[in-house]
TILUMRO-167147 format. One line per field, with one value per residue (C-alpha): residue in one letter; x, y, z. Coordinates in pm, whole numbers, plus 50000, padded with zeros to 5 digits. Each point is the difference from the previous one (the first is absolute). Last residue first. Example, Ala and Ser with C-alpha at 12.3 -4.5 7.8 and 13.67 -1.06 7.14 Angstrom:
% residues 2
res <- [S  A]
east <- [51367  49863]
north <- [49894  49656]
up <- [50714  50066]
//
This chain:
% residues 96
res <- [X  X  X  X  X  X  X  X  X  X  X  X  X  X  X  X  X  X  X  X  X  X  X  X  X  X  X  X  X  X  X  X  X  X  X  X  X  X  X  X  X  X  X  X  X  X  X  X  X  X  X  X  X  X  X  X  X  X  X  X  X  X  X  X  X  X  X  X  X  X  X  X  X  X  X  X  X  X  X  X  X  X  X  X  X  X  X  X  X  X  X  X  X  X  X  X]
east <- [48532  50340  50038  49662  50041  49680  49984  49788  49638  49835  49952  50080  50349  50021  50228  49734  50135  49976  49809  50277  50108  50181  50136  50084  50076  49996  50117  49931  50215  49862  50200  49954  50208  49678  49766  50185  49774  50016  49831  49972  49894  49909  50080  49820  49886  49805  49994  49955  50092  50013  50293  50153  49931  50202  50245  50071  49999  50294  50180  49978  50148  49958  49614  49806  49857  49693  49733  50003  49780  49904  49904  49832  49865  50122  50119  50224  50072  50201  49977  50271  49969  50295  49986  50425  50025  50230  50218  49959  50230  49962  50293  50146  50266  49915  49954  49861]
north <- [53170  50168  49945  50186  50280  50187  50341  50112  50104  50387  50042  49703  49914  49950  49734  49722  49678  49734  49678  49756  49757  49680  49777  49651  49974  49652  49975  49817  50093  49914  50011  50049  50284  50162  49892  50101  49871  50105  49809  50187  49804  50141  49940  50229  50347  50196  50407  50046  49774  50219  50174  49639  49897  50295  49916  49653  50074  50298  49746  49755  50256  50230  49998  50211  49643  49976  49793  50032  49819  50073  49899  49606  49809  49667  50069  50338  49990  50222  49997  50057  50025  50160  50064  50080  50363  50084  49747  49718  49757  49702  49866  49648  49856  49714  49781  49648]
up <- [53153  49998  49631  49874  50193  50126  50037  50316  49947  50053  49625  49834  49828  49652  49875  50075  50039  49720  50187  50026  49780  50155  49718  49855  49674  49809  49657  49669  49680  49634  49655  49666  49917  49878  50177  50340  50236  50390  50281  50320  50327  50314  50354  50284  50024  49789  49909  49626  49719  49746  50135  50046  49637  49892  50259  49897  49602  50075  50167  49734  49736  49754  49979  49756  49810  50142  50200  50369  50295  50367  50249  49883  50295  50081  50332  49870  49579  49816  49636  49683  49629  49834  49623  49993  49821  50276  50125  50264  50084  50181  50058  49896  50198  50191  49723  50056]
//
């Protein structure tokens, strides 16, 4: 079996990808504006939203012909507000 083949993504590459959390589809892309895997992951993240737990993204290159399966586990918090209320401490998002 060989070890060394990559994945690579270029743009102009029809990517297909989908993120899926307990059998329940997040969020899915269809395009060919990508430049890399990375960018794929937090495209689909974005869309995603806030949800915690272990996902799966599955990423098609129909182009190149190829097909990459991984799982992501994350903790997504609410997105703090950046405007303080009127009368209300400031909150900060690490010290929580």
């Amino acid at each position: 079996m060989n070890t060394n083949i990559s994945n690579i993504v270029t743009c102009g590459d029809h990517i297909c990808a989908t993120l899926e959390c307990n059998g329940r589809r997040l969020a899915s892309v269809d395009g060919m504006q990508f430049t890399s895997i990375d960018a794929v992951k937090r495209a689909l993240l974005n869309l995603a939203g806030h949800y915690a737990g272990m996902a799966v993204m599955t990423v098609r290159n129909c182009t190149r012909g190829w097909r990459d399966v991984t799982a992501l586990a994350t903790m997504r918090r609410p997105a703090v507000s950046r405007v303080p209320r009127v009368g209300a401490q400031y909150l900060i998002p690490w010290a929580s």
